[in-house]
C-alpha positions as MATLAB code, in Angstrom:
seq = 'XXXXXXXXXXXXXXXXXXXXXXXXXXXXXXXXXXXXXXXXXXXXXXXXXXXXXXXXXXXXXXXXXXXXXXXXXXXXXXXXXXXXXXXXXXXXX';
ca = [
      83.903   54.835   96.477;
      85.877   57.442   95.201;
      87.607   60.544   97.315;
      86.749   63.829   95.886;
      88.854   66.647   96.934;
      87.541   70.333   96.822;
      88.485   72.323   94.395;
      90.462   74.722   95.806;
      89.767   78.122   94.121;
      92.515   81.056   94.562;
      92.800   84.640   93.323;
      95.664   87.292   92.644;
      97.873   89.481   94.056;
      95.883   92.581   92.004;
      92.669   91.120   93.053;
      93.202   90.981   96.818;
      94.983   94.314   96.407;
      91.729   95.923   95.189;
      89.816   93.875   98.086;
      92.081   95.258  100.581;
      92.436   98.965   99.159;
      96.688   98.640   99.281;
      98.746   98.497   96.140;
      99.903   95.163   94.407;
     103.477   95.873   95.531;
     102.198   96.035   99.193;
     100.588   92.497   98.961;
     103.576   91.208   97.248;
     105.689   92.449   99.902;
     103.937   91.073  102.863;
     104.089   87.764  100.737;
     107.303   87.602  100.923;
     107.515   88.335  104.334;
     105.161   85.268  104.887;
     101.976   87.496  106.232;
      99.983   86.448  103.446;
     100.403   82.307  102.544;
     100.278   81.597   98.572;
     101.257   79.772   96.121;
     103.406   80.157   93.085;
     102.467   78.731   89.984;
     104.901   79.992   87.502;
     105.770   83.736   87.453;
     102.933   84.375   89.479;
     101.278   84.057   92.947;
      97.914   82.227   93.892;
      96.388   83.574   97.085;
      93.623   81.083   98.485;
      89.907   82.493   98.885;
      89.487   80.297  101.811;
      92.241   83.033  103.323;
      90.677   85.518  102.057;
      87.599   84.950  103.494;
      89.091   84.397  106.410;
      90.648   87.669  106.274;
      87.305   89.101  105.657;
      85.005   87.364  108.127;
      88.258   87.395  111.109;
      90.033   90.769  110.332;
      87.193   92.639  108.648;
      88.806   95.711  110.688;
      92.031   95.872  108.642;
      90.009   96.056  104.943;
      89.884   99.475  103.875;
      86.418   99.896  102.242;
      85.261  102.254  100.297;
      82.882  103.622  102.709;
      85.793  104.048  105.420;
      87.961  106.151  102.677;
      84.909  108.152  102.668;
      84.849  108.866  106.228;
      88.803  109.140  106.390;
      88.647  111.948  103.925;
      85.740  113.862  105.879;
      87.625  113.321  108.644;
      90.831  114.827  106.867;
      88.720  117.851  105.062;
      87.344  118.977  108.453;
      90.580  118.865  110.428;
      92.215  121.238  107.491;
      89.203  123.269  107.305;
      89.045  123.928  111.531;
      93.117  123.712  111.813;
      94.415  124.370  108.869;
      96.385  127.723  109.969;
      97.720  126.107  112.414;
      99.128  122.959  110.512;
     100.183  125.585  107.862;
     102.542  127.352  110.793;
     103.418  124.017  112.808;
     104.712  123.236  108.748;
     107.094  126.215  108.262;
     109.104  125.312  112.194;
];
């Protein structure tokens, strides 16, 4: 009987950045620090989907999503629009 081993399917440091809504350079950093486990096969990194969906499913909190940018930015619009004298003058001290 033979042993067969899942196939272990990764992606790459500009795919999870666009999953995660940071910058390649941000992923690549917290690689290095060890936050994010992966692989490197050559010049490049492998990131496993099993973390990933781990990530996802776990720490779905921390993903930026396009719907969340959304609300940050109404968020943002409405604080200028209700204080942004103030922020203007709190600015020039």
């Amino acid at each position: 009987m033979e042993n067969k081993a899942k196939k272990a399917v990764y992606t790459s440091i500009t795919e999870l950045a666009k999953m995660l809504g940071i910058s390649r350079v941000a992923v690549f950093k917290r690689i290095k620090k060890g936050q994010i486990p992966a692989e490197r096969i050559g010049r490049s990194y492998a990131i496993s989907m099993e973390y990933v969906t781990d990530l996802i499913h776990n720490g779905h909190s921390k993903i930026l999503t396009e719907d969340k940018k959304a609300e940050i930015k109404r968020a943002v619009e409405k604080v200028v629009k209700e204080y942004g004298e103030t922020l203007r003058l709190l600015g020039k001290e």
